[in-house]
C-alpha positions as CSV (number, residue, x, y, z in Angstrom):
1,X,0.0,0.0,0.0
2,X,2.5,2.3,1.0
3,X,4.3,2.0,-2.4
4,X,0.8,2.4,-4.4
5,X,0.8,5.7,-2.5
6,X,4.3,7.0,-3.1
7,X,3.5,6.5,-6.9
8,X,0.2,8.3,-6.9
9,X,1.5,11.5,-5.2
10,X,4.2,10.9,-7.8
11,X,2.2,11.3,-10.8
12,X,0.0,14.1,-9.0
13,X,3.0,16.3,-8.6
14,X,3.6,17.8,-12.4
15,X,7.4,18.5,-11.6
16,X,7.6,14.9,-10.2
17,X,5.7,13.4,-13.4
18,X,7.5,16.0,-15.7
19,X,11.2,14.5,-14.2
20,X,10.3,10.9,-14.9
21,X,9.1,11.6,-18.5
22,X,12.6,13.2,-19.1
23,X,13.9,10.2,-18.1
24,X,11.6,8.0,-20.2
25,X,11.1,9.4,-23.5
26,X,12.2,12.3,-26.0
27,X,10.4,15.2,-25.6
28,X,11.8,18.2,-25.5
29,X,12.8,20.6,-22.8
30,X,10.0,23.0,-24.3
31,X,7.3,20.3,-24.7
32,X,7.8,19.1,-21.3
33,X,7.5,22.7,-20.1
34,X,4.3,23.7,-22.0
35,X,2.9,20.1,-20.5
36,X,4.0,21.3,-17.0
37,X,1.8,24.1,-16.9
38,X,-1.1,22.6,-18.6
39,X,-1.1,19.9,-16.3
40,X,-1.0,22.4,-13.3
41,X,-3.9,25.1,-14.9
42,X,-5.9,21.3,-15.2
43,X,-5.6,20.4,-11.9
44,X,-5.7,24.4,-10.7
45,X,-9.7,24.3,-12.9
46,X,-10.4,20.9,-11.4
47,X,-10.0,22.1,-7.8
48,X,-12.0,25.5,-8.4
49,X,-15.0,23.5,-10.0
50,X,-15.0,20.9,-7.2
51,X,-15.0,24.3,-4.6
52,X,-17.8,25.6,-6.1
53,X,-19.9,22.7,-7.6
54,X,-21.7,22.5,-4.3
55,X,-25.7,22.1,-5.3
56,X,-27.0,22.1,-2.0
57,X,-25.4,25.8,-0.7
58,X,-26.9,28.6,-0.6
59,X,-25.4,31.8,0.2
60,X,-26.7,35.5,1.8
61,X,-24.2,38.3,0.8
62,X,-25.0,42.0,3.2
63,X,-24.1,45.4,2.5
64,X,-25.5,47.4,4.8
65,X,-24.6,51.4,4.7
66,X,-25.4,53.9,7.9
67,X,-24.3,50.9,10.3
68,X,-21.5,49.9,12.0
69,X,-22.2,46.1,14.0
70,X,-25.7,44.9,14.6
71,X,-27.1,41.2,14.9
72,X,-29.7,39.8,12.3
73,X,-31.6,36.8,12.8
74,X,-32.3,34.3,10.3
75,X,-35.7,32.1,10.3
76,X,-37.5,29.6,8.4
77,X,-41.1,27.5,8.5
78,X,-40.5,25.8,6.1
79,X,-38.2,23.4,6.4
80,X,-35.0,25.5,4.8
81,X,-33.6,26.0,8.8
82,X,-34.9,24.4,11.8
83,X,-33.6,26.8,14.2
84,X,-33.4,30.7,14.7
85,X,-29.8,31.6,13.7
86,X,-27.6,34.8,14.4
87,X,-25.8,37.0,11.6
88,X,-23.2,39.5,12.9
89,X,-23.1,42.4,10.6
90,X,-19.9,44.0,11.1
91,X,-18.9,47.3,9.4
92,X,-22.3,47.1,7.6
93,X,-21.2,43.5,5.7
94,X,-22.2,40.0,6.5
95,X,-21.8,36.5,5.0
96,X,-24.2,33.6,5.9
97,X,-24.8,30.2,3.9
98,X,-26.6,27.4,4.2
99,X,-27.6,23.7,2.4
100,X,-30.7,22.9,1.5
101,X,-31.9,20.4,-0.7
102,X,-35.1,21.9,-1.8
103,X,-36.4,25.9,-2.7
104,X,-37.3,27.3,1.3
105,X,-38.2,30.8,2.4
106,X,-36.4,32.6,4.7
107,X,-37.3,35.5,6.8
108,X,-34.6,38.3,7.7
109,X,-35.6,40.1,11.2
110,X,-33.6,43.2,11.6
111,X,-32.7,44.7,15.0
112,X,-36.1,46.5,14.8
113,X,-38.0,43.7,14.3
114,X,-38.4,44.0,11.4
115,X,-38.7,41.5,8.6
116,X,-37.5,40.5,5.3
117,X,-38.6,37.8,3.2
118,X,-35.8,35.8,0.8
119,X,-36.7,33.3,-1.7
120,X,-33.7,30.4,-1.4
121,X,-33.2,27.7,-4.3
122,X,-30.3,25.0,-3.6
123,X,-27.1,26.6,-5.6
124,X,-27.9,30.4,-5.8
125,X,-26.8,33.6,-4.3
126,X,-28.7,36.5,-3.1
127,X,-27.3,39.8,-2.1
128,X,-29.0,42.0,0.5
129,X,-28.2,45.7,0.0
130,X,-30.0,48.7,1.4
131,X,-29.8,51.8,4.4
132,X,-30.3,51.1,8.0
133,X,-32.3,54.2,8.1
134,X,-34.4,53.2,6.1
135,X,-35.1,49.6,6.0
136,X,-38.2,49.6,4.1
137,X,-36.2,49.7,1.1
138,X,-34.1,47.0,1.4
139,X,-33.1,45.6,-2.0
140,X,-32.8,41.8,-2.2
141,X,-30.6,41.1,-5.5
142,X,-29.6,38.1,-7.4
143,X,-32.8,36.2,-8.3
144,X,-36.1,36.7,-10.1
145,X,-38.1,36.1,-7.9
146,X,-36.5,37.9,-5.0
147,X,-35.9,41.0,-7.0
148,X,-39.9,41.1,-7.7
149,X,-41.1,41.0,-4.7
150,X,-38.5,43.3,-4.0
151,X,-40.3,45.9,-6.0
152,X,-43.4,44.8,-5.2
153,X,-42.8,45.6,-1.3
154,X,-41.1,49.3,-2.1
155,X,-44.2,50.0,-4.4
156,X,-46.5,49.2,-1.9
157,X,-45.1,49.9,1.5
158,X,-47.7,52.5,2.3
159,X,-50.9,50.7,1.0
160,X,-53.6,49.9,3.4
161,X,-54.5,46.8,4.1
162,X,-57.2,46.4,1.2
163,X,-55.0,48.0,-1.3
164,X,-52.1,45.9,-0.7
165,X,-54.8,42.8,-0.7
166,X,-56.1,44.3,-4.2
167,X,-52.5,44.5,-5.5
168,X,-51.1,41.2,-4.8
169,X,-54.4,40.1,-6.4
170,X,-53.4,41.5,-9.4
171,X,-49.6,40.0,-8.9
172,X,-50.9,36.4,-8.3
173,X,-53.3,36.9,-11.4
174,X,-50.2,37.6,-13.8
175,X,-48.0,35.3,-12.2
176,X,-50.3,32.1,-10.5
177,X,-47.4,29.8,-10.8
178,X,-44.7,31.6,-9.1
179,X,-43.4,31.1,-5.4
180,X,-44.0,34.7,-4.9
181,X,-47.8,34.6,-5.1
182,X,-47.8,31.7,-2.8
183,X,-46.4,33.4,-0.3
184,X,-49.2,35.9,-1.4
185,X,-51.7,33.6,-1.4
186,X,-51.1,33.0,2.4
187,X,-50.3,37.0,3.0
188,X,-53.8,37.7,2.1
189,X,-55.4,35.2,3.9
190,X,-53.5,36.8,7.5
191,X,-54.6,39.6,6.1
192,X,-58.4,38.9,5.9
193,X,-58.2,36.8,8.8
194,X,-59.3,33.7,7.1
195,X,-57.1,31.8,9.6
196,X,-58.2,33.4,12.6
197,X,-59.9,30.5,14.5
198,X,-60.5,32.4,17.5
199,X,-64.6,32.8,17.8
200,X,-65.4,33.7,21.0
201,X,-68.3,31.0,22.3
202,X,-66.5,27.8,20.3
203,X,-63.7,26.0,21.4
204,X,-59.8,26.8,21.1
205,X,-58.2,25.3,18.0
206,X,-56.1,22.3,19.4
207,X,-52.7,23.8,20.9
208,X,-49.3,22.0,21.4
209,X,-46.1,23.9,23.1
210,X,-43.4,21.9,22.4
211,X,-40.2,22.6,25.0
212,X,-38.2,25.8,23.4
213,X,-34.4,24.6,24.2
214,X,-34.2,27.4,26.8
215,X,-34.8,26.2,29.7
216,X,-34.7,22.5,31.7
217,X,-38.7,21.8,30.8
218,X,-38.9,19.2,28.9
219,X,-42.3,18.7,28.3
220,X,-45.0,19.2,25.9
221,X,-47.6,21.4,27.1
222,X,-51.0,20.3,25.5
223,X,-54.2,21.8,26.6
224,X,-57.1,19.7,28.0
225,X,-60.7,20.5,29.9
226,X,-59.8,20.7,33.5
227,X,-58.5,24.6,34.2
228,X,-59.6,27.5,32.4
229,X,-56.5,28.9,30.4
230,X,-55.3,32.4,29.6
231,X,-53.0,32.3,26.6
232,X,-50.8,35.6,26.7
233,X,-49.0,36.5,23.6
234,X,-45.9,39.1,25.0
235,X,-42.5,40.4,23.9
236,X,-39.7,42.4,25.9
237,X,-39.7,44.5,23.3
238,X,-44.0,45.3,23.3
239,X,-43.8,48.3,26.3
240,X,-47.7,47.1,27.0
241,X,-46.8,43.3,27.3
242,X,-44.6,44.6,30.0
243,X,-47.0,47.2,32.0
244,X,-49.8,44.1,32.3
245,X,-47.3,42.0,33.8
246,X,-48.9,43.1,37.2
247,X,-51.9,41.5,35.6
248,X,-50.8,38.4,35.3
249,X,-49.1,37.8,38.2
250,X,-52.1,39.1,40.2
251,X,-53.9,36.5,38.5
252,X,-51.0,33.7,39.4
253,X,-50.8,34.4,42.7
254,X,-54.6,34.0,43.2
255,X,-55.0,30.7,41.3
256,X,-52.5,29.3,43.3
257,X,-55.1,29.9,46.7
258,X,-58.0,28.6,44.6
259,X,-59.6,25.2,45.9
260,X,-61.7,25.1,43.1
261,X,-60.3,24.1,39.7
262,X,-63.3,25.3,37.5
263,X,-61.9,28.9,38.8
264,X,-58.4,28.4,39.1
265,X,-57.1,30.2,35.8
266,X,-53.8,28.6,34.1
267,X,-51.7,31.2,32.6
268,X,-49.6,29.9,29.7
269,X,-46.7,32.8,27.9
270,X,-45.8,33.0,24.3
271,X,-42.8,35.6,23.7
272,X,-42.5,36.7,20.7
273,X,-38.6,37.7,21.3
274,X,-36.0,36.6,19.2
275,X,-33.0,37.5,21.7
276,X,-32.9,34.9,24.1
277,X,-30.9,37.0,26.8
278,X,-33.5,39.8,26.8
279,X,-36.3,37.4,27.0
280,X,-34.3,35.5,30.1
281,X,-34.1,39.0,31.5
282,X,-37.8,40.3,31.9
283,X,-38.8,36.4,32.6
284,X,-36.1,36.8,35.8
285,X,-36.7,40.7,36.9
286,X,-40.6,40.5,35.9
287,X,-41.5,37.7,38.1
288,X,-42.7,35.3,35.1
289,X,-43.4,32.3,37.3
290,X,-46.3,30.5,34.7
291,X,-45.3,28.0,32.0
292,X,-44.1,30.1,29.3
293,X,-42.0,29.6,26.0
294,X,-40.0,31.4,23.8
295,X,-39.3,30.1,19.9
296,X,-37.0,33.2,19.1
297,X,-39.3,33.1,15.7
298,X,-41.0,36.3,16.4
299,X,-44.2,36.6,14.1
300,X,-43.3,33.4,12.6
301,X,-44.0,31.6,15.8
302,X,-46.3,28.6,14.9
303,X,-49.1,29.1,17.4
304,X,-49.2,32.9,15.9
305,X,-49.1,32.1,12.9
306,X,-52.2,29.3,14.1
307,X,-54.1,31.7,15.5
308,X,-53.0,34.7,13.4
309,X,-52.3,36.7,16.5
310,X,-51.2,40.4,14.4
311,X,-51.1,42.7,17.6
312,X,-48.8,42.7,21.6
313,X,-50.0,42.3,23.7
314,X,-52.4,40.0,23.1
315,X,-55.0,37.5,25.2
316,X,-57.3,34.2,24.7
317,X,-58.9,33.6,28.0
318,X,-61.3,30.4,27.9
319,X,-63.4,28.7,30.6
320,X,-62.7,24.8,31.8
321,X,-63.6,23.2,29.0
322,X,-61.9,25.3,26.4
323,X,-64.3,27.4,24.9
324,X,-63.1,30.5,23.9
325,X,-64.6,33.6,26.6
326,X,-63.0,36.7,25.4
327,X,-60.0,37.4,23.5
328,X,-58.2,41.0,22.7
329,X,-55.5,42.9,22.7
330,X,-56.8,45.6,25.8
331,X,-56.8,44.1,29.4
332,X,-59.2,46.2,30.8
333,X,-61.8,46.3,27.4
334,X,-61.5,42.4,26.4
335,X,-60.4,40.7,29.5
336,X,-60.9,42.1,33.1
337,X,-64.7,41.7,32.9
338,X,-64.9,38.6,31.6
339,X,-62.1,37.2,34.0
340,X,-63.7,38.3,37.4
341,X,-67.1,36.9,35.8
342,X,-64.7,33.4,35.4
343,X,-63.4,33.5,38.5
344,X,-66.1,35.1,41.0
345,X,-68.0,33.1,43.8
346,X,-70.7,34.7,42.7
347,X,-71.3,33.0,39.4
């Protein structure tokens, strides 16, 4: 084996193979030259191809002006990324890639929260390029279908909800076969509310929390008839999610002195946050002692997304057997009233 392999790198090296052809045959000094670096720009083309040949990558390209170092976060639902992952932006450029094996969608949240959608097929590159102060007109570069809805979003930034509606109307109508007027397609529908499942009176859709890596719960939390449930959608980042914290822990604190379960409310937290250590923080210095999770997917959180929750804070408050008694995004208008009515002797 060992002398199979000397011979190989032999032949491999062009100033190896070049010396044992001298000593073989009759070129000539100038032949053997000119087949010197032929062999090498062969082998030189070979390597580049095999570097780059990779169908499975693809690759995000950032040039950012107007900002210095900030964090983006990458997203997908998908299937193009199963996890929330961090871009470091430094000196207003960035470089991320992944492998995927089939088209995906990703969404780009910016330190503002907000978001960017990007079009990925398996072997391209896309190149975001834009002004942090003004985000809305972000330019996503390098494919068709990116570089539409590009324009699409800068032409209608400002339109009202049943303008933009009308509009991507029109888009899907030219274009029904593209993977923009999917996304589209499910745009509207949020839009309309089509998915909102929430009728106040009829039971909550079925709901499964599945543990969110960030703390030592393990478990699935799955909702059954036994405790009436308040479902509060938060962020650190939502000023009102904070202020009806008191709220919520007023409410904690009493259900844990209630004898009777029918009356005992369980208050389940969905954050909204995509920074895990500011999430951590209000959790620790807010006094967040109910089951709560934290997906880092921001408005791409499966159960919003489910229940097409479009507003922070935001609550579903149902009795024991899951029926859905008020839901809103005011504490005092939607859900103080009928809370006390849930919780009275009196009733």
């Amino acid at each position: 084996m060992k002398s199979e392999r000397v011979k190989s790198e032999k032949y491999m090296n062009p100033s190896r193979l070049v010396s044992s052809l001298a000593g073989k045959s009759h070129f000539s000094p100038f032949t053997l030259s000119l087949f010197t670096f032929h062999f090498s720009l062969l082998i030189a083309v070979a390597m580049l191809f095999a570097s780059c040949s990779d169908p499975t990558r693809f690759r995000i390209r950032g040039e950012i002006s107007n900002l210095r170092e900030a964090d983006f976060y990458i997203i997908s639902t998908d299937g193009g990324l199963d996890h929330l992952d961090t871009i470091h932006v430094v000196d207003g450029s960035f470089k991320w890639q992944t492998h995927i094996d089939q088209e995906a969608t990703f969404t780009l949240i910016f330190p503002n929260l907000s978001q960017q959608i990007i079009f990925a097929t398996p072997g391209e590159d896309v190149k975001v390029v834009g002004d942090a102060t003004e985000l809305r007109a972000i330019n996503i570069l390098g494919t068709d279908e990116n570089e539409d809805y590009t324009q699409f979003r800068i032409d209608h930034f400002y339109d009202k909800p049943k303008e933009l509606i009308a509009a991507m109307q029109g888009y899907i109508d030219q274009h029904p076969g593209s993977r923009v007027s999917d996304y589209m397609r499910r745009h509207i529908a949020l839009l309309k509310g089509e998915n909102n499942r929430l009728v106040t009176g009829k039971p909550l859709p079925a709901i499964s929390l599945p543990p969110d890596g960030l703390s030592s719960d393990s478990t699935t939390i799955t909702l059954h008839p036994h405790h009436p449930i308040l479902l509060v959608f938060w962020a650190s980042w939502d000023r009102s999610s904070i202020e009806d914290f008191y709220n919520i822990v007023k409410l904690y604190h009493q259900s844990q002195h209630q004898p009777d379960p029918k009356r005992a409310v369980q208050a389940i937290g969905i954050s909204l946050d995509v920074n895990p250590q500011e999430y951590a923080s209000v959790c620790r210095y807010d006094s967040v002692l109910w089951d709560s999770r934290c997906y880092r997917l921001s408005w791409s959180t499966p159960i919003v997304e489910q229940l097409s929750i479009r507003e922070l804070p935001y609550y579903i408050l149902t009795d024991d057997q899951l029926k859905v008694i008020a839901h809103g995004s005011k504490w005092k208008e939607n859900i103080a009233q009928p809370l006390w009515r849930l919780t009275s002797r009196e009733r």
